[in-house]
N, C-alpha and C positions, 0 to 999 in steps of 0.2 A: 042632877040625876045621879044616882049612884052605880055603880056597877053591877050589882045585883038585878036591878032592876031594869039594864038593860041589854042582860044576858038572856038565853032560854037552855035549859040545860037539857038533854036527854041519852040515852042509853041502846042505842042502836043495836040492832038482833045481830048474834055472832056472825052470820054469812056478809051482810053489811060491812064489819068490819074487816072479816078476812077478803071483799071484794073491793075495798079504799086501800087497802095497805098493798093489794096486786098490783092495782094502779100505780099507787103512789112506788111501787120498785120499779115499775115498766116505765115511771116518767123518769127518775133516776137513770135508769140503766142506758135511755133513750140517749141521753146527751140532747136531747131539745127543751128540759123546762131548768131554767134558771133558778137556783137557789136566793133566797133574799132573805137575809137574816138581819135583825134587828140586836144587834150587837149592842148599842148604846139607846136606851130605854128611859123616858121622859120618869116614865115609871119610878126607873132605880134613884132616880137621883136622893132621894130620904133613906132608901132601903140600905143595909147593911152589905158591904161589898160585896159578901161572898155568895151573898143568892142574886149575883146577876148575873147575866149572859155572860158579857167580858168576864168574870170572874174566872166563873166555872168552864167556860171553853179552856182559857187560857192554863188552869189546873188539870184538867183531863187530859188535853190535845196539847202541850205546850209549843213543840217543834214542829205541827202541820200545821198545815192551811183549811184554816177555820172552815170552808164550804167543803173542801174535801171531805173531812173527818164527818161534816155535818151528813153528808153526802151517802159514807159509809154505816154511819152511826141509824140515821132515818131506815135505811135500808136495812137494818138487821131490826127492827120494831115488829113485834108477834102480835096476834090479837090478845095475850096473855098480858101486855104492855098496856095494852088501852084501858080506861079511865069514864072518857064520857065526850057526847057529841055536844058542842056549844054555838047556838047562832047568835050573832052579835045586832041585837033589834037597832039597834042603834043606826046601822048597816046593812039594812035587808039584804043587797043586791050583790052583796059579797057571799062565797062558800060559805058553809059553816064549818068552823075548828074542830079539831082533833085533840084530845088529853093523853096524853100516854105519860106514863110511870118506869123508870127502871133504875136499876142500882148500879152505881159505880163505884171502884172503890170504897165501900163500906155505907157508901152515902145514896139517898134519893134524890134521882134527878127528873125535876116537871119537866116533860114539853109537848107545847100547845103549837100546832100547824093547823096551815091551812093550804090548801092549792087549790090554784086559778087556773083549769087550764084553759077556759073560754073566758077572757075576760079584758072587756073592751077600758074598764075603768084605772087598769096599770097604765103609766105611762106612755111603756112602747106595746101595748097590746098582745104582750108575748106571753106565753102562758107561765108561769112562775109558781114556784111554792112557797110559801113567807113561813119561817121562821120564826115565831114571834117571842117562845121560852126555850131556852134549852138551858136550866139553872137548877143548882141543888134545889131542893125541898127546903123549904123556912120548919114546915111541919112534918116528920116521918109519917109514910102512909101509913094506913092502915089496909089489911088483905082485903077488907070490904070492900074499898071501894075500886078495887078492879071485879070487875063482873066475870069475866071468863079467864081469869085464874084458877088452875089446878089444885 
């Protein structure tokens, strides 16, 4: 089965999103949900180094602590940032991910979250937000495909 086919993709009404990214600062700011980032990626291994996670944290953020920065970085995401809502059929009973878009230094950077905050299927049943991209762009966006861009 290919990946396409076992994504759903759609495009959430602006209040939706500016009420996921509320959340998602108040579980941040919380200090109760766990970051869990997916720094080394089954994925990358073919991919070209510079669009993986390790890559581009390590070029961004060289001197912090990769969850801090992820930490501060998640936290300043506008609905202007967001891309598109994605559920993983593959995995029903998981949240569905987040797309967001933004530039750094010159360059586009994907990242796809997701948070669990009821979620019996994490190990320790603690609420967490998984981390799954936070990598330059292979492809420069295009303004199209953020929806509630100015």
């Amino acid at each position: 089965m290919n990946n396409e086919s076992r994504l759903s993709n759609r495009i959430e009404v602006k209040f939706e999103v500016e009420t996921y990214l509320d959340r998602l600062k108040y579980a941040i700011e919380s200090g109760l949900v766990k970051i869990n980032f997916q720094i080394n990626r089954r994925v990358d291994e073919g991919r070209d180094r510079k669009y993986t996670n390790r890559y581009t944290m390590a070029k961004l953020f060289p001197d912090e602590d990769v969850v801090e920065a992820l930490k501060r970085e998640l936290s300043y995401l506008t609905v202007e940032d967001y891309m598109e809502t994605v559920k993983d059929l593959k995995f029903p009973e998981h949240s569905e991910m987040r797309v967001f878009g933004k530039r750094y230094v010159n360059e586009d950077v994907y990242i796809k979250i997701r948070v669990e905050l009821l979620n019996t299927t994490h190990a320790t049943g603690e609420p967490f937000i998984l981390v799954m991209s936070f990598h330059f762009a292979e492809i420069p966006f295009k303004e199209e495909v953020f929806p509630y861009r100015k």
